[in-house]
C-alpha positions in Angstrom: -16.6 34.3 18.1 -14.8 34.2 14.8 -11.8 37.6 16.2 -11.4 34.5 19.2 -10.9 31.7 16.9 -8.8 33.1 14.6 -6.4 34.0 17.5 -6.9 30.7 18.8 -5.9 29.5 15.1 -3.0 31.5 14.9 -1.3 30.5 17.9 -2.4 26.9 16.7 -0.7 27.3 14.0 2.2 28.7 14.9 3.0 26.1 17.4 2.7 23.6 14.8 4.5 24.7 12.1 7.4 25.0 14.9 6.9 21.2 15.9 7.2 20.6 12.3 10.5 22.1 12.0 11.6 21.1 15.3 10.7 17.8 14.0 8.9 16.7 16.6 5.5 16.3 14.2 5.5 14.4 10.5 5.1 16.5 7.9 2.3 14.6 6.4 0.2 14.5 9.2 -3.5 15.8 9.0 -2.6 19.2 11.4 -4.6 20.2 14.2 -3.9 24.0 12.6 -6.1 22.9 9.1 -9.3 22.3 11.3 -8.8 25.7 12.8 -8.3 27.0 10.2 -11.4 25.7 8.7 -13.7 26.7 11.5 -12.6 30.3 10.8 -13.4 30.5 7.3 -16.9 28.8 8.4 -17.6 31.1 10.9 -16.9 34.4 8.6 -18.4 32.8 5.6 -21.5 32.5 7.5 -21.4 35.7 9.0 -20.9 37.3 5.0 -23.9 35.3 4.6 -25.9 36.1 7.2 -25.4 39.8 6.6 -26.2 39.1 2.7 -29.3 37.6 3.6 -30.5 40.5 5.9 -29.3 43.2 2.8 -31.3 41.9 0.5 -34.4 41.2 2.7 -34.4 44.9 2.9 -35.4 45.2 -0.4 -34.6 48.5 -2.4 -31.2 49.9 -3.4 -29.3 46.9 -1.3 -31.5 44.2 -3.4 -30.4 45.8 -6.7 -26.7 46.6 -5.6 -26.4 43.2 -4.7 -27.7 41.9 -7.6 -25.8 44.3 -10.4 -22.7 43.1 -8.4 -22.8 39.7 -8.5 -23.6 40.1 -12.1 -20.3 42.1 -12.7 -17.9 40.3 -10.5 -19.7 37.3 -13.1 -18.3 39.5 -15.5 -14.9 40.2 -14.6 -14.0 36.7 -13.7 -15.2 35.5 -17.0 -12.3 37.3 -18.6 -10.0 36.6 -15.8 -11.0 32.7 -16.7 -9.9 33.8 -20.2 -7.0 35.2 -19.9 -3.7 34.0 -21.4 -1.5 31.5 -19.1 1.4 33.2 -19.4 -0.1 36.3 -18.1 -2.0 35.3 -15.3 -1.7 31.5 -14.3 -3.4 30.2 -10.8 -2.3 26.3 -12.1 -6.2 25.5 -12.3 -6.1 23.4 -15.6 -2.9 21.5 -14.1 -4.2 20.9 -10.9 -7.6 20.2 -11.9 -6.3 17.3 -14.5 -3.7 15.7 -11.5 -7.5 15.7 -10.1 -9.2 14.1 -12.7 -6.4 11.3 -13.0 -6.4 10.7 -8.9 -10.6 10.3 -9.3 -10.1 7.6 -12.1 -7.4 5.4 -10.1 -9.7 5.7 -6.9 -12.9 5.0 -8.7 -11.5 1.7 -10.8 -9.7 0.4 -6.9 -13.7 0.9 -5.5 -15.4 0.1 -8.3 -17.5 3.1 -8.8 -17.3 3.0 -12.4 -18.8 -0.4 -13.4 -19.0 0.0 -17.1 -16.5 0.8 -19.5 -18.1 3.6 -21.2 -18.0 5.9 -17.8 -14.3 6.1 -18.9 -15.1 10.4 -17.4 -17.5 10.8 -15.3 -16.3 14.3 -14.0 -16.8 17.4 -16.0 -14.4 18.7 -18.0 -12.1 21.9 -17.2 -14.5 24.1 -18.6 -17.1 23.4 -16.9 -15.0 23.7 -13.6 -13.8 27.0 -15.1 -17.8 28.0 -14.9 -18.4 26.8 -11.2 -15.3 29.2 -10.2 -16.9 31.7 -12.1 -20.1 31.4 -10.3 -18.3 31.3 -7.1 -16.8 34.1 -7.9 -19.5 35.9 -8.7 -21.5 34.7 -5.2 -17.8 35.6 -3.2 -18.2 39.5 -4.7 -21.8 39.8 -3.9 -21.0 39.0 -0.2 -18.0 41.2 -0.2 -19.6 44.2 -1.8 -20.9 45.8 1.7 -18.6 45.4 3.8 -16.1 46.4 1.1 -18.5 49.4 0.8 -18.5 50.2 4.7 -14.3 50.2 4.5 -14.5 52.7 1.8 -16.7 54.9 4.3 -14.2 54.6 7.1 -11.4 55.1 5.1 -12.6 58.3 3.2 -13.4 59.8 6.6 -10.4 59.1 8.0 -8.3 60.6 4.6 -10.9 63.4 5.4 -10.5 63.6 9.0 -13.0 64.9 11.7 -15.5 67.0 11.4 -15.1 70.5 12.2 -13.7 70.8 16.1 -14.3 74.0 18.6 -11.1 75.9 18.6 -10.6 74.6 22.2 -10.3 70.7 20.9 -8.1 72.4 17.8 -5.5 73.7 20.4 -5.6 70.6 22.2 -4.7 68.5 19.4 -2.2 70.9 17.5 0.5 68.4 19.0 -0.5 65.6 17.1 0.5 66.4 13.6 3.1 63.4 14.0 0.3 61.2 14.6 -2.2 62.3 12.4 0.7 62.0 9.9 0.9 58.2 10.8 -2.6 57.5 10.7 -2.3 58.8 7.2 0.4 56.4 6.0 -1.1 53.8 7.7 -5.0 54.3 6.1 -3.1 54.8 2.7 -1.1 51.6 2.8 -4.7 49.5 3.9 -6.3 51.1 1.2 -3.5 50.9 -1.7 -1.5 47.8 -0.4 -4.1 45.3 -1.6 -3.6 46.5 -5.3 0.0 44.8 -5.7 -1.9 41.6 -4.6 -3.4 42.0 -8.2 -0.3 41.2 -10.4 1.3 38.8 -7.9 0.1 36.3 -9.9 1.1 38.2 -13.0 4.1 36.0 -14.7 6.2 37.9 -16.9 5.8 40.9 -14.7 6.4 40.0 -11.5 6.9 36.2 -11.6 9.5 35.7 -14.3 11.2 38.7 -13.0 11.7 37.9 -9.8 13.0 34.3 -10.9 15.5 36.0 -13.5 16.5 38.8 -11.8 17.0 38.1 -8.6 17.9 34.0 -9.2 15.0 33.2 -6.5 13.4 29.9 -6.8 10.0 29.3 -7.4 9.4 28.2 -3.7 10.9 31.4 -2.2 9.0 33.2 -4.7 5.7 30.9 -3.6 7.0 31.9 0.1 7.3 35.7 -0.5 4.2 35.9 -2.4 2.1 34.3 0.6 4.5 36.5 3.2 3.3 39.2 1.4 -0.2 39.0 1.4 -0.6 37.9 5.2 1.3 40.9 6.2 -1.1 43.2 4.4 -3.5 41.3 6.3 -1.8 41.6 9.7 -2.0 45.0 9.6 -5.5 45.4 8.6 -6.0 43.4 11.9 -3.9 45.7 13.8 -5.4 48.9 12.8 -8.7 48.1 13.0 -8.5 50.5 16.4 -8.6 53.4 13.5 -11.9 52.4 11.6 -13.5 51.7 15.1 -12.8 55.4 15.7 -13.7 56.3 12.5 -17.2 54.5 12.9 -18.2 56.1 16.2 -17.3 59.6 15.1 -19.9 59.5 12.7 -22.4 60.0 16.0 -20.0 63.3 16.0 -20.4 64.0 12.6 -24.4 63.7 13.0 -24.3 66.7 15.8 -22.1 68.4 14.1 -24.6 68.5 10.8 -27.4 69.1 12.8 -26.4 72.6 13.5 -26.7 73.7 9.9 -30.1 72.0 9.9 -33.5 74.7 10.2 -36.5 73.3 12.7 -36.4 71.5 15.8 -35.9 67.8 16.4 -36.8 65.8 18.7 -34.5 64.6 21.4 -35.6 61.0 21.2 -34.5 61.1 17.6 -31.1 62.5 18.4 -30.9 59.6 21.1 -31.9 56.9 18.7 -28.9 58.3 15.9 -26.1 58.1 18.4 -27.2 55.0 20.4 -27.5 52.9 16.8 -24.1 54.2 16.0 -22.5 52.8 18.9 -25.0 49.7 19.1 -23.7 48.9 15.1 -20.1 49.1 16.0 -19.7 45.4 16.8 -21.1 44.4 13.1 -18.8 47.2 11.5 -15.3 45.3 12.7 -16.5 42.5 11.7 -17.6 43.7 8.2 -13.7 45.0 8.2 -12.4 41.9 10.0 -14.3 39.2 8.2 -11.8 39.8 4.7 -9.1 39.9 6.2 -9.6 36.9 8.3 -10.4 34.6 5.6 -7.4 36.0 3.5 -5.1 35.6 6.4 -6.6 32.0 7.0 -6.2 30.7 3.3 -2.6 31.9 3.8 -1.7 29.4 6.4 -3.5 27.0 4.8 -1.0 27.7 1.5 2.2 28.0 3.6 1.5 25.0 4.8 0.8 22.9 1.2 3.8 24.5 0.3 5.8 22.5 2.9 4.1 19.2 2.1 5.7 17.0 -0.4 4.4 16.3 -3.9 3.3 12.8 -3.4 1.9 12.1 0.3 2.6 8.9 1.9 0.6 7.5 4.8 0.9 8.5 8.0 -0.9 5.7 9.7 -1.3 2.3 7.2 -4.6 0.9 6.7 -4.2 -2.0 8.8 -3.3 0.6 11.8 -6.3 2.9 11.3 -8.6 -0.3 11.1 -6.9 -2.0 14.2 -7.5 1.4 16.2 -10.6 2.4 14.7 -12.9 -0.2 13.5 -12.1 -2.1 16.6 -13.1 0.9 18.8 -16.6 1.7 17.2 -16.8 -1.2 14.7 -20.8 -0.3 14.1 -20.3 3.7 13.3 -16.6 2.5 10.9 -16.1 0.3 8.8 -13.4 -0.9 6.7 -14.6 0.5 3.7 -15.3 3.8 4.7 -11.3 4.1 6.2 -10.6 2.9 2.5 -12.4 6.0 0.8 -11.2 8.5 3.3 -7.3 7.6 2.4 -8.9 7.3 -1.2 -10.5 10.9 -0.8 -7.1 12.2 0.6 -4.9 11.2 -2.5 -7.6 12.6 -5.0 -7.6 16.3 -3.4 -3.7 16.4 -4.8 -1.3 19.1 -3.4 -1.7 21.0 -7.0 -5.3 21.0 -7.1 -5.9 22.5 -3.8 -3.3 24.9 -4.2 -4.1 26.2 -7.3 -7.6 26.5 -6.2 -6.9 28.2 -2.9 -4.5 30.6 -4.7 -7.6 31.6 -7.0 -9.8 32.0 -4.1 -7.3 34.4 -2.3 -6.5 36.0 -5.4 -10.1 36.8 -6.2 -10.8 38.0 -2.5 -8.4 40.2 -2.2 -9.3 42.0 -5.7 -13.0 42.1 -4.9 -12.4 44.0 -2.0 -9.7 45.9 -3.1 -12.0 47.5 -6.2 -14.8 47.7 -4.3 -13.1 49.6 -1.3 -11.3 51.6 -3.9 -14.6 53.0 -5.7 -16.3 53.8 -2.7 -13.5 55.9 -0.7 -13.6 58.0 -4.2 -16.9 58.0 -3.8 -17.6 59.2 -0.9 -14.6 61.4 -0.8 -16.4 63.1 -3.8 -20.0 63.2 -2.1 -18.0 64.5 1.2 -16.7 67.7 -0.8 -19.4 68.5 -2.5 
């Protein structure tokens, strides 16, 4: 469901960002392409979820590894959070005080703050710091098996098949070129996601590319979301690879048996391979399910980027209360239409941006380390 509505999503998209620039849609209109969008992230996020729940049910090893990494993911992002702005700057304290200010004017125009001592009623950047944190903590712990099962796939891949018959070694001693591919390609998935890391890096990749190359910082915005969605895209594309990789393991299985002393039983055997191929359809989602919210957080950037600073209404009040309040007058009211506009000016085009860069910024990483440590790891266990 969620491989069908991101495709559904993409093509949304893409015909709406071309009506945009054909000019046939506003630019400030609430896109078809952001509730799509939307229902994709909800879909994998409770699919990461769902799997989360049924890892630490099992109790054990999963309980524990779940556990120590949430608590280091805590960890990292604590001194991410504390890390110098002109090092590493997602625009949080900036955004979140354009926030702040939006809350105030649209609490004093309803009247939610009704004395004058509730001149701040929100918490202060700090304490917003620590809620990322803590999501960023939660966000590791759910990306920490699938990340785990990539790392597999791509070590066995790197590694390649388990020994073949010398029939099946003439039959594929025409496919160096290929195997040669699959190489570059598995590399790139696995190492690719590292230069996400210091795309948000200023003085050495920001500042340079400004200087250097006399590139805006909207180009560079551009490029640096380009980037990351096409390291995406090809995740996506070769996901034909780890698929292969999954179901050899069946292979691999047989193939160990033979060194094994004793008999087995044939029901066991049957059980093995049959789960191997039954678990295939959770194993591209575990490598889909990144990939698909990165990709998904990307359009939703690319598409802030193209809105302007300060968002005029579409539709006027007295329109959406003609059209609406008329039509259903008992469900709306005039005074819910007037928090919605009030709730769309507070979520400014800073704020959301600099939170959604975090969020993308922190995804990709998570996955990135964790993939990283186990191909090495397994590579390792695979040799020994």
């Amino acid at each position: 469901m969620a491989v069908l509505m991101s495709l559904s999503s993409v093509l949304i998209y893409i015909v709406t960002e071309a009506s945009i620039y054909l000019k046939y849609t506003p630019v400030t209109d609430l896109h078809l392409s952001y509730i799509w969008s939307m229902l994709v992230l909800l879909f994998c996020t409770k699919f990461l979820c769902y799997m989360f729940k049924v890892y630490i049910q099992l109790g054990g090893g999963e309980r524990s590894l779940c556990a120590l990494s949430s608590f280091l993911f805590i960890v990292f992002a604590l001194f991410v959070s504390m890390a110098n702005k002109n090092s590493i700057d997602f625009g949080i304290e900036e955004g979140y005080g354009e926030f702040v200010q939006e809350f105030m004017k649209f609490a004093n125009s309803t009247k939610m703050i009704k004395s004058p001592e509730q001149e701040d009623p929100l918490p202060s950047v700090k304490a917003f710091k620590g809620f990322l944190i803590i999501l960023s903590g939660f966000i590791g712990a759910l990306l920490t098996f699938p990340s785990f099962r990539f790392g597999s796939l791509t070590s066995q891949l790197l590694l390649g098949e388990p020994v073949l018959e010398q029939e099946e070694r003439k039959n594929k001693s025409g496919e160096g070129m290929k195997d040669k591919l699959v190489q570059v390609l598995v590399h790139f998935n696995l190492i690719a996601p590292l230069f996400v890391l210091v795309c948000w890096c200023k003085p050495l990749v920001q500042d340079h590319f400004i200087s250097e190359f006399a590139v805006s910082e909207r180009s560079f915005n551009f490029l640096r979301i380009a980037f990351i969605a096409v390291i995406m895209l090809v995740r996506i594309f070769s996901i034909k690879l780890y698929t292969q990789a999954h179901l050899n393991t069946a292979k691999r299985y047989l193939h160990n048996l033979k060194r094994e002393a004793g008999r087995i039983d044939h029901k066991t055997v049957q059980q093995k391979v049959a789960y191997t191929f039954q678990y295939s359809s959770v194993v591209v989602l575990q490598i889909l399910t990144p990939a698909l919210i990165v990709l998904q957080l990307c359009f939703i950037l690319f598409s802030l980027q193209n809105t302007p600073d300060e968002m005029p209404d579409v539709l006027p009040a007295n329109t959406i209360l003609a059209g609406v309040t008329d039509m259903i007058p008992e469900v709306v009211s005039k005074s819910d239409v007037t928090v919605f506009q009030g709730m769309r000016s507070v979520l400014t085009k800073n704020f959301m941006t600099s939170v959604i860069s975090y969020v993308v910024w922190w995804v990709v990483s998570a996955n990135a380390g964790v993939s990283m440590l186990s191909t090495c790891y397994h590579h390792v266990s695979e040799q020994v």
